[in-house]
Every structure is written in structure tokens, then in C-alpha cells.
C-alpha positions as CSV (number, residue, x, y, z in Angstrom):
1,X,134.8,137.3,128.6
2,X,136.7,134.4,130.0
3,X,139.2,135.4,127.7
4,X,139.7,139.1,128.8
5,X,140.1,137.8,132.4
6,X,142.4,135.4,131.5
7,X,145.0,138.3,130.1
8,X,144.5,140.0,133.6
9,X,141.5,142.3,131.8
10,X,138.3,142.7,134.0
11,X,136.7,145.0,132.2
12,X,136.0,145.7,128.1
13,X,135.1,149.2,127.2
14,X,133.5,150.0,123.8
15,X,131.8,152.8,122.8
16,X,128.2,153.1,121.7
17,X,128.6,153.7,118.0
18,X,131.1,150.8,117.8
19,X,128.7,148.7,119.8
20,X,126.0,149.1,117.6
21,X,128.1,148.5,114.6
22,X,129.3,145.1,115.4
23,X,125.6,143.9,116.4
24,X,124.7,144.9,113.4
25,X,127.5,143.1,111.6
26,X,126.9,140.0,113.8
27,X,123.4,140.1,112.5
28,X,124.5,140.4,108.9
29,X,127.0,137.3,109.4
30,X,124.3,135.2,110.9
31,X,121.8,136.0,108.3
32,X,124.7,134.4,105.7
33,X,125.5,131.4,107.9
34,X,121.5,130.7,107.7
35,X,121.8,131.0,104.3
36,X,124.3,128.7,104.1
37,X,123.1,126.0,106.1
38,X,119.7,126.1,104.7
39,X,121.3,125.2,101.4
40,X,123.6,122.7,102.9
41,X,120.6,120.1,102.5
42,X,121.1,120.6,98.9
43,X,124.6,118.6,99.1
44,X,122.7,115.6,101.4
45,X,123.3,113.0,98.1
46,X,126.2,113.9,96.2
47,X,125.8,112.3,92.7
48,X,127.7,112.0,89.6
49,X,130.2,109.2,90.6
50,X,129.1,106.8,88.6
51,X,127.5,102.6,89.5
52,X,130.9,101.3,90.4
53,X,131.1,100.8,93.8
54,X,134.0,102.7,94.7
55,X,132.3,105.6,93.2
56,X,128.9,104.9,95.3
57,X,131.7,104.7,98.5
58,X,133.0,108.2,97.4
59,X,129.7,109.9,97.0
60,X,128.4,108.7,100.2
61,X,131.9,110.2,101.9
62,X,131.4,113.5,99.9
63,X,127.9,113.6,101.3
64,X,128.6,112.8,105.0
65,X,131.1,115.9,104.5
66,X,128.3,118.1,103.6
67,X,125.3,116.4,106.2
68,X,124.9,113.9,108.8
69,X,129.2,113.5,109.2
70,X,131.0,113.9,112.5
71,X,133.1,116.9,110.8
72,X,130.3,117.8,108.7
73,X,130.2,121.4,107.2
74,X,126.2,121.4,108.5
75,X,127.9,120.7,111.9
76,X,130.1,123.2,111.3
77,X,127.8,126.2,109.9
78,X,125.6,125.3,113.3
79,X,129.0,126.0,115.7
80,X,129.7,129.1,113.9
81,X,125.7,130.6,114.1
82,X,125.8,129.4,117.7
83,X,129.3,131.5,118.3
84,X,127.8,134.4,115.8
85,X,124.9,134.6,117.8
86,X,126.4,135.1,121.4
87,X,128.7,137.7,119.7
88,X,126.3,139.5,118.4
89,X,124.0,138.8,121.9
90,X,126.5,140.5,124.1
91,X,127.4,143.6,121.6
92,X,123.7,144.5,121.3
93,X,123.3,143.8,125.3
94,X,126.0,146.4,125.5
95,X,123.8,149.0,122.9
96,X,120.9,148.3,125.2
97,X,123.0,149.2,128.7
98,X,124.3,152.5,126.9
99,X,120.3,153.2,126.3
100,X,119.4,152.1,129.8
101,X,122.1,154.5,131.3
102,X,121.0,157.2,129.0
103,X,117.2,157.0,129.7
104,X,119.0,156.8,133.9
105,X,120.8,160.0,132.7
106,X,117.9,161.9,131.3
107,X,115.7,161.2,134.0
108,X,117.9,162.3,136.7
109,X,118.3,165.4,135.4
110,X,115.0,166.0,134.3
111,X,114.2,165.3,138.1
112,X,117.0,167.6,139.2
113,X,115.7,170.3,137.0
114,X,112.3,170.2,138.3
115,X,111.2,172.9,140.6
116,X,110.7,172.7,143.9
């Protein structure tokens, strides 16, 4: 939310039904990212370069780019769950509040209801 302060914004509204959907989209797009860096393991030793040496240097490259690499896609996939996941975090914390305030709601008036 650093961001919304930063445009002079201290305060997001969103309503429930819009809440709930973007959890559950979150949750959908981290399922795929999983997906995708399980089979990232797959690309660990590229092959198919051939025994010159200058092919052994190019599939070692390709397969730093897939695992192990400093701008490796694994590295990348495990930014974008880590981002995915604290999107998806604060969207479903903001389903739970609306529940919370509704179970507040209902037992207030329940209690305001109730003879005396």
C-alpha cells in the first residue's frame, strides 16, 4: 500500500464481491506459477548442442538461464509467486474483514433485538 500513499491515497476501498474475485484469481495465477517452476527443473541441462566446445559453452548458458543463473527464469518464477502470493494475501485479508464486520453486524443487532 506504499504505493497508494505515495499518490496522496490513505485508504483503498473495494467491495466484497470484487475482493473475493481477485483472491481467487491470485490463487489461480499462483497455482500456474507452481506449475511452472516445478517444470523449470526440466530445462536444468539443456542438450542438443553438439561435443564442440562452443556448443557445450552455449548449453551450459541456456541452462543457467533456465536454473541456478543470476537472471534465471527459476529466480524469476520464485519473485513473481512471492509477489502473487502477497496480492492474493491482502485481497483475501480484505474478504475475511468484510466477514468479520458482518458476523460484528449480525450480532449487534441480534443483541439489539433481544428483549429486555
Amino acid at each position: 500500500m506504499d504505493l497508494m500513499a505515495g499518490l496522496g491515497f490513505d485508504q483503498l476501498a473495494i467491495d466484497f464481491d470484487s475482493a473475493k474475485r481477485v483472491a481467487v484469481a491470485f490463487t489461480a495465477l499462483r497455482e500456474e506459477l507452481d506449475a511452472a517452476l516445478r517444470s523449470v527443473s526440466d530445462l536444468r541441462e539443456v542438450k542438443g548442442m553438439g561435443t564442440l566446445k562452443s556448443g557445450q559453452d552455449l548449453a551450459a548458458k541456456f541452462s543457467k538461464k533456465a536454473v541456478g543463473g543470476e537472471d534465471s527464469l527459476e529466480k524469476s518464477l520464485t519473485s513473481h509467486i512471492q509477489v502473487v502470493t502477497e496480492m492474493r494475501d491482502f485481497f483475501q485479508q480484505c474478504v475475511d474483514r468484510y466477514g468479520e464486520v458482518d458476523d460484528s453486524n449480525a450480532s449487534a443487532l441480534t443483541s439489539a433485538e433481544a428483549p429486555r
